[in-house]
N, CA, C and O of each residue as an XYZ file, in Angstrom:
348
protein
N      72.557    107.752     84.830
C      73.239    106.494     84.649
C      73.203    105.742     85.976
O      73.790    106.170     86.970
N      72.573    104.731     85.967
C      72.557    103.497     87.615
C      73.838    102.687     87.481
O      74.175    101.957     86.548
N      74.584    103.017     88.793
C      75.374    102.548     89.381
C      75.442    100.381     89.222
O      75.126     99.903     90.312
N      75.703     99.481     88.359
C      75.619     98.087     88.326
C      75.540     97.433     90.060
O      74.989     96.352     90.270
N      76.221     98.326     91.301
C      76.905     97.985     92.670
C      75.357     98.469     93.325
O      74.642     97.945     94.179
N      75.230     99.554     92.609
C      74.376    100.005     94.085
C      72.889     99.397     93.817
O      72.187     99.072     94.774
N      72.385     99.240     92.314
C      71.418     98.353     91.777
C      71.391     97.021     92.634
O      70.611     97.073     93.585
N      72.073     95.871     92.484
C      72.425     95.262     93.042
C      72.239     95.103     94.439
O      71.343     94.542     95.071
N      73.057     95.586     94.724
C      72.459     95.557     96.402
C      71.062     96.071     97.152
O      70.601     95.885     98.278
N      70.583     96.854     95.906
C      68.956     97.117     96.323
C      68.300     95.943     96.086
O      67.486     95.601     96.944
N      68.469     95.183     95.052
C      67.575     94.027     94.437
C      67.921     92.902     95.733
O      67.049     92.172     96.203
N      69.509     92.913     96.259
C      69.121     92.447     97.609
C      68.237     92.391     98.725
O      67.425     91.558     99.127
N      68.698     93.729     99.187
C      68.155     93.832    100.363
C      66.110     93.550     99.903
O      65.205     92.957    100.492
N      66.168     94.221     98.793
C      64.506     94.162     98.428
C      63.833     92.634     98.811
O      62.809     92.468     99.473
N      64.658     91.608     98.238
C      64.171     90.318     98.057
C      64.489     89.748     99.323
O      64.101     88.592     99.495
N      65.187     90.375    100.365
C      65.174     89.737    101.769
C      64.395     90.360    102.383
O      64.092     89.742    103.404
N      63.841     91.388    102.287
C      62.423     92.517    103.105
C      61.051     91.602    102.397
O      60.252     90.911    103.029
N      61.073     91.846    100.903
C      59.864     91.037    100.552
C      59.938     89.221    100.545
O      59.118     88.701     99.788
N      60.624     88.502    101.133
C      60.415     87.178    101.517
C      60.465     87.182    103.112
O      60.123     86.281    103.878
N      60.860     88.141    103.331
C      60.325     88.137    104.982
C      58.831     87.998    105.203
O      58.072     87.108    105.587
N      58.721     89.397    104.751
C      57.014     90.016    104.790
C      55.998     88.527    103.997
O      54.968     88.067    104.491
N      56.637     88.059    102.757
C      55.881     86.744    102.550
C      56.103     85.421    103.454
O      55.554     84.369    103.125
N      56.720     85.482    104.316
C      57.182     84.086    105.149
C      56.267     84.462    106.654
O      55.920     83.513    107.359
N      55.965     85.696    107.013
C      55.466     85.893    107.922
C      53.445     85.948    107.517
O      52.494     85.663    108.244
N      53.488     86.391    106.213
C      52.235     86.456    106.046
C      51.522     85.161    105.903
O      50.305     85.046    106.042
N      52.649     83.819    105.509
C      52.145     82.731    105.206
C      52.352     81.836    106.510
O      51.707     80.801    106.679
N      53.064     82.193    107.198
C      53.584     81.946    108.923
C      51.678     82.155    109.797
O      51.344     81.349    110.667
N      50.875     83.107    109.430
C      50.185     83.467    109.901
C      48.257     82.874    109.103
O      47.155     82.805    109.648
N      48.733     82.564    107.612
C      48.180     81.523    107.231
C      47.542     80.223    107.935
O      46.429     79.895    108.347
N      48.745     79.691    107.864
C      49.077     78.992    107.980
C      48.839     77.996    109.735
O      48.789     76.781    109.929
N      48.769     78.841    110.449
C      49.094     78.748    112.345
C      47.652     79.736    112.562
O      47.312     79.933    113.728
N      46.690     80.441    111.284
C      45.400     80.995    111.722
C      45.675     81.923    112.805
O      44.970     82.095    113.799
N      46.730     82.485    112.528
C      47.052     83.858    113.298
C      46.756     84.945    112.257
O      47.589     85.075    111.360
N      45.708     85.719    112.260
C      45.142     86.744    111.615
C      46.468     87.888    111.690
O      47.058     88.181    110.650
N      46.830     88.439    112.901
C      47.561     89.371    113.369
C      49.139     89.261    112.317
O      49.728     90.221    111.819
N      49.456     88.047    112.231
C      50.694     87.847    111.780
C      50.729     87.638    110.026
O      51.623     88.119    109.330
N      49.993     87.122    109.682
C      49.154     87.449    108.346
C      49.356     88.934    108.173
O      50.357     89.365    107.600
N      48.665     89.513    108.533
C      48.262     91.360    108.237
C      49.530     91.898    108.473
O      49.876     92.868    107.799
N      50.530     91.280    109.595
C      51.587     92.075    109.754
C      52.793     91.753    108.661
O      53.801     92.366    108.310
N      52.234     90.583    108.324
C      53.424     90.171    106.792
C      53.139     90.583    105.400
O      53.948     90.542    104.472
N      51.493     91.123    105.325
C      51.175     92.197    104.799
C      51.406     93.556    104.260
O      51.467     94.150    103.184
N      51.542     93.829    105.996
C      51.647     95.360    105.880
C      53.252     95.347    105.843
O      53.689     96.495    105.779
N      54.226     94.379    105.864
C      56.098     94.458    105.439
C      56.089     94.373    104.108
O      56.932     94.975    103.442
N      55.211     93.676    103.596
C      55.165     93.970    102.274
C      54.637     95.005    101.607
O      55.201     95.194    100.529
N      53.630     95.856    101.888
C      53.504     96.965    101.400
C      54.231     97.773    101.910
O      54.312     98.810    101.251
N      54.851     97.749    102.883
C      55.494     99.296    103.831
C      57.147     99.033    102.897
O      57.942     99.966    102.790
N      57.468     97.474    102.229
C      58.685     97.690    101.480
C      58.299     97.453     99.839
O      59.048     97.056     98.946
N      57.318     97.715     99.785
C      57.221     98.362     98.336
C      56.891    100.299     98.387
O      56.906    100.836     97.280
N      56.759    100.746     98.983
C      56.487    101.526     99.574
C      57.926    102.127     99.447
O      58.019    103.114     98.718
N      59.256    101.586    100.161
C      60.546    101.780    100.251
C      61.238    101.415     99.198
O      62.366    101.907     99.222
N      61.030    100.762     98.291
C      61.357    100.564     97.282
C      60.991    101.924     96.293
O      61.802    102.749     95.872
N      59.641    101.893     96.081
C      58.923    103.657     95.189
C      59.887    104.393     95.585
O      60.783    104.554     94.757
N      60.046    105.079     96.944
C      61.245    106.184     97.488
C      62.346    105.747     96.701
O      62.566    106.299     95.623
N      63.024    104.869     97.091
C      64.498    104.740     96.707
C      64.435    104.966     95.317
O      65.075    105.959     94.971
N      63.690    104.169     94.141
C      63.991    104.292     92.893
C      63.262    105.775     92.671
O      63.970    106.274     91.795
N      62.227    106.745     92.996
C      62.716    107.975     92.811
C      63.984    109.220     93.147
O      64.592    110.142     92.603
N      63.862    108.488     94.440
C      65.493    109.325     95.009
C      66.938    108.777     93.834
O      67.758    109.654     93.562
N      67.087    107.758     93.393
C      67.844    107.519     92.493
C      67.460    108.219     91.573
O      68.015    109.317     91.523
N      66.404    107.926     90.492
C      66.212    108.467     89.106
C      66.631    110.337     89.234
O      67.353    110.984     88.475
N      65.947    110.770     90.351
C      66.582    112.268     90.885
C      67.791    112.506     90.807
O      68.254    113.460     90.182
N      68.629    111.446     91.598
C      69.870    111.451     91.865
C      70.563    111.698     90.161
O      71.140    112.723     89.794
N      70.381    110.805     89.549
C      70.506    110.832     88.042
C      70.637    111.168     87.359
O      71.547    111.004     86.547
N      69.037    112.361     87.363
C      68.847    113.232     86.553
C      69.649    114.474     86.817
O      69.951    115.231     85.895
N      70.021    114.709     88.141
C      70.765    115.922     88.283
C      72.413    116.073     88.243
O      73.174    117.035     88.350
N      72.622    114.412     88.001
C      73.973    114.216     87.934
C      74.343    114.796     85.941
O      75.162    115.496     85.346
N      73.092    113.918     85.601
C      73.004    114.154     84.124
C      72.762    115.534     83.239
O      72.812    115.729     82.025
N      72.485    116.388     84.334
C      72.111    118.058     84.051
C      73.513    118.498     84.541
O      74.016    119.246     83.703
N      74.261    118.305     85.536
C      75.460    118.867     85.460
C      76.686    118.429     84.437
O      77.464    119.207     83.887
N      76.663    117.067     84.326
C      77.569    116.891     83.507
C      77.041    117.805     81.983
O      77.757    118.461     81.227
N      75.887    117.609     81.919
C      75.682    118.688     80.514
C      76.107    119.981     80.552
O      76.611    120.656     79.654
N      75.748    120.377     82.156
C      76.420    121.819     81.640
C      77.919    122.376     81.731
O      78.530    123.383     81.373
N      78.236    120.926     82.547
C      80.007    121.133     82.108
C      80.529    121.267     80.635
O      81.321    122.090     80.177
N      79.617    119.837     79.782
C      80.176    120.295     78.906
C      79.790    121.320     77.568
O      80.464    121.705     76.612
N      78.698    121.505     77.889
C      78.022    123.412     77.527
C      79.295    124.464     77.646
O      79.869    125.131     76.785
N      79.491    124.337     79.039
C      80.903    124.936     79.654
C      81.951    125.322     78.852
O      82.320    126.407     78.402
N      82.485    123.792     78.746
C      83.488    123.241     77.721
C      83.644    123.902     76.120
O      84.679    124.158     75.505
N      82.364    124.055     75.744
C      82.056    124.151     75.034
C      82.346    125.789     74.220
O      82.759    126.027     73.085
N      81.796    127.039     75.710
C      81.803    127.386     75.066
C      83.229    128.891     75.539
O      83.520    130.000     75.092
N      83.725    127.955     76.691
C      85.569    128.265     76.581
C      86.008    128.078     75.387
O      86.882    128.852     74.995
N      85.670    127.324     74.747
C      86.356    126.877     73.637
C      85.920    127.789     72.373
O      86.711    128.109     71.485
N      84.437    128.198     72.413
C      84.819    129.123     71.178
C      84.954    130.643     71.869
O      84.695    131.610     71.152
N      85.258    130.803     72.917
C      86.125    132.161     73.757
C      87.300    131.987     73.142
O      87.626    132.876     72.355
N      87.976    131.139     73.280
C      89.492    131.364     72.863
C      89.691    131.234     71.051
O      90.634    131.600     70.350
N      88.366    130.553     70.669
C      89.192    130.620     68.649
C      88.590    131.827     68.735
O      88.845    132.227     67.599
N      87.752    133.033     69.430
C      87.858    134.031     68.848
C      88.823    135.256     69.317
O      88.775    135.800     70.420
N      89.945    135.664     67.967
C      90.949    136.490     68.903
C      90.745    137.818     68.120
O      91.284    138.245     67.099
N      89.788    138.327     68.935
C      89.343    139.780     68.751
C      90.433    140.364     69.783
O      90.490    141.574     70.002
């Protein structure tokens, strides 16, 4: 289950890393600076790049949140037929 807060603030920070990396690549366009071009480039791939990480480290995060709560209530589950049986 994704957090609505922490979503959010990724789609932030994302869209201020990737309009950087596009303001510098077109900065370099633009002024025929090759160097500054490639380097607004490579911010844009190095934060898509950081982006891949994060949304696997989340979906991880997720999935293992989502495997424990199951086996709590597995757990739950099967306290519960421990006690209707009164052998």
């Amino acid at each position: 289950m994704r957090y609505p807060l922490r979503t959010h603030f990724h789609l932030e920070v994302r869209m201020k890393d990737e309009i950087k990396g596009k303001a510098d690549e077109l900065k370099g366009k633009l002024t025929g600076d090759k160097k500054e071009e490639w380097k607004g480039k490579a911010e844009q791939e190095a934060d898509k790049m950081r982006r891949g990480a994060r949304d696997i480290r989340d979906d991880a995060k997720d999935t293992a949140n989502d495997m424990d709560e199951e086996a709590r209530r597995r757990d739950r589950e099967a306290e519960t037929v421990r006690e209707k049986k009164s052998w």
